[in-house]
C-alpha positions, 0 to 999 in steps of 0.5 A: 701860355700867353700873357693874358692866359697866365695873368687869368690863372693868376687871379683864380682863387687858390686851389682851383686849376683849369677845367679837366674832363676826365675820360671817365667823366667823358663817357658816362656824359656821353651814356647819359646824353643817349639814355635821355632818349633811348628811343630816338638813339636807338633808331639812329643805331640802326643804319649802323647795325644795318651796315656792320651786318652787313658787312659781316654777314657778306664777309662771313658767306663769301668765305663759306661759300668759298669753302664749299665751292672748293670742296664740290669743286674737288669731288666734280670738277677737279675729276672731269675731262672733256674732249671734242672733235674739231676735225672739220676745223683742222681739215675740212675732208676729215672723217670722225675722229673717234675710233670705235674703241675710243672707250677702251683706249682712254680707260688704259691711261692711268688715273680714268675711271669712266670714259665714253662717247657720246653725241646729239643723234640726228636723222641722215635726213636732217631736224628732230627724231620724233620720240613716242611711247606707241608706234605711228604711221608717221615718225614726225608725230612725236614729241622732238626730244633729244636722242643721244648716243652714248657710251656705257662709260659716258654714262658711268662718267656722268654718275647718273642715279637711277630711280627705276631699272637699270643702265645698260652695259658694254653687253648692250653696246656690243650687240647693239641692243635696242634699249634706251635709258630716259631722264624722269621728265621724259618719262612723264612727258611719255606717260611711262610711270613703270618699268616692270610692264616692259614699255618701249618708245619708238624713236624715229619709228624704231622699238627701243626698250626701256630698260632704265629711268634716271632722277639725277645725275651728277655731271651733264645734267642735260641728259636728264631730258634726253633719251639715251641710246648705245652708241653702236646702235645708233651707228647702226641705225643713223650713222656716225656723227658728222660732227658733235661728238664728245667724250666725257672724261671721270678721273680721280682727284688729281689726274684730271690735267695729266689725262686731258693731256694725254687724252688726243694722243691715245685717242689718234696718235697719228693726228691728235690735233683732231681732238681738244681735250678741256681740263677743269678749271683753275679752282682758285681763280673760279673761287676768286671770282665767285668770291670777288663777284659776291663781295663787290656786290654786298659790300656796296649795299653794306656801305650805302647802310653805313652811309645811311647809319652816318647820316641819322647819327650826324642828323640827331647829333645836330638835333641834340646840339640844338635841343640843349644849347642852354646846357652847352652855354652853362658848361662854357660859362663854368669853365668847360672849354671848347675841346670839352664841348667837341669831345663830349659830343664826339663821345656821343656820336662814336658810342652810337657807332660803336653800340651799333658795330656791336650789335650789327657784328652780332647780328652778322655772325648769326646770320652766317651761322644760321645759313650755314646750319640750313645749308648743312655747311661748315660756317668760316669768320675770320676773326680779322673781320669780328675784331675790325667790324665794331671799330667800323661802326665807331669811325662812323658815329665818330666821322658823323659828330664831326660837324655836329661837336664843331657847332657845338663848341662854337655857341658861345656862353652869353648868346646860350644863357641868354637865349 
């Protein structure tokens, strides 16, 4: 202590020591300075609740989400294989690279459930087969709707839920049947409401009967606007695809990678190079990215509202400052030193916060369950977010009274009671 400062406690009377502001005293000054005007404090909150929300309820769903997406990721893409025929790249005279039996091959490997070939089916002449629900002179008269030739295992593979009729069956393929399966679109853009009158369409002028309608399918939901042939009769009908086959690959959980590799080599075991089999994705680099991509997104909108929130509380801090310099020059005068000052109205400032951390870890919680609820999901909060995001809320009313206490322990008394 300096001269001065001992020769200034030396003359206070006895009994008295040097000003203390309790932590008590500190918060209920700071309650009392924000219950003055509740109004006008609880408008400041709300850029801060705004935030924490936010932040919350962005936290909250991206790791729910990320819970579903494993889960769908495991019953659809965990168990699908794909596999292309790239014998054109490899050398440039080479046939199709699908045997006949590419089915029957594929669905000896251990762990395949469904296999099956499948292709756009275009006319040797070149463009679009004409689809209609009665037959015409000329086949260009029809709508130009995707035909594609597929296997009974590709159709078992894709998981189609059939509203009406049936899928057609190896029995089918193996006689080349002319039937056809079609997606609910393309029954209604051919005004086929019912099977039980026998309706056929003509594709390129040919009969297909249908024998079934599909409202849904699980895996390449294009085929719902497509119509679907057996493989063997469009062979028959229009001959092998040049180019643009495929096989769809269901597998069980687990056996997708092991199948992908085996796959070419049964298929053409004297040239599998011909054949690309694509194995699903990694699931935790597609869930770090979905994740990544969400929290990057919302986060920033989280942190522009904490922004806002620190601005409104910095502005009615300061407001207050001015409001009640009197009040901040009598303290002085009464022995309330500056650190009083600057702490009183940082106690302001971060109990706003922090009320509005409280209110916004509330809201952000509801919002992540309420979401879940209508979504039927199962909801998942880390608790390291619950606990952190009230103290959020806190360093922003803190960091916001910054300036404002400073300017606050700067008035000095005599200027203060003289004005």
């Amino acid at each position: 202590m300096s001269r001065t400062g001992r020769a200034q406690r030396a003359a206070l009377p006895p009994g008295v020591g040097r000003s203390v502001l309790a932590p008590r005293d500190l918060l209920a000054e700071a309650l009392a300075g924000m219950l003055q005007r509740p109004a006008r404090s609880a408008l400041t909150m709300l850029g801060t609740v705004l935030g924490v929300g936010a932040f919350v309820a962005v936290l909250g769903l991206t790791a729910t989400a990320s819970s579903q997406i494993d889960a769908r990721f495991d019953v659809l893409a965990a168990t699908e294989v794909t596999v292309q025929d790239i014998a054109r790249e490899q050398d440039e005279f080479a046939g199709p690279a699908f045997p006949d039996d590419a089915s029957e091959r594929v669905e000896r490997l251990n762990g395949v459930r469904h296999a099956g070939v499948l292709w756009t089916v275009r006319p040797r002449g070149g463009g679009e087969l004409a689809v209609t629900a009665a037959p015409v002179g000329d086949t260009g008269g029809g709508e130009a709707l995707g035909v594609v030739a597929a296997a009974p295992g590709a159709l078992l593979a894709a998981e189609p839920r059939v509203s009406q009729g049936r899928l057609y069956d190896d029995f089918h393929a193996g006689t080349r049947q002319r039937v056809t399966v079609i997606g609910s679109g393309v029954a209604a853009r051919l005004g086929i409401a019912t099977l039980e009158t026998g309706p056929a369409v003509f594709i390129g002028g040919q009969p297909f009967t249908v024998i079934g309608i599909v409202d849904d399918v699980r895996r390449r939901p294009d085929v719902l606007l497509s119509v679907l042939v057996p493989q063997t009769t469009a062979v028959e009908l229009w001959g092998r695809p040049a180019e643009g086959a495929g096989m769809l690959i269901a597998t069980d959980l687990g056996a997708a990678r092991q199948v992908a590799g085996e796959a070419p080599t049964a298929l053409r075991p004297d040239h599998p190079e011909y054949l690309k089999a694509v194995p699903p994705p990694d699931p935790r680099g597609l869930r770090t990215s979905v994740t990544s991509d969400l929290e990057q997104l919302f986060l920033l909108l989280a942190g522009v509202c904490l922004v806002i929130g620190a601005v409104g509380i910095a502005n009615t801090t300061l407001v207050a400052v001015l409001e009640r310099t009197g009040e901040i020059g009598l303290r002085r005068a009464l022995g309330a030193r500056r650190w009083h000052v600057t702490a009183q109205f940082l106690a302001e400032s971060g109990t706003l916060g922090a009320l509005g951390g409280l209110v916004g870890t509330a809201i952000g919680t509801l919002t992540v369950l309420g979401v879940a609820l209508a979504r039927d999901w199962t909801p998942v909060m880390h608790p390291a977010v619950l606990a952190t995001a009230p103290f959020i809320g806190l360093a922003t009313g803190v960091v916001a009274g910054i300036h404002p206490a400073r300017r606050a322990a700067s008035v000095q008394p005599a200027e203060a009671l003289r004005g």
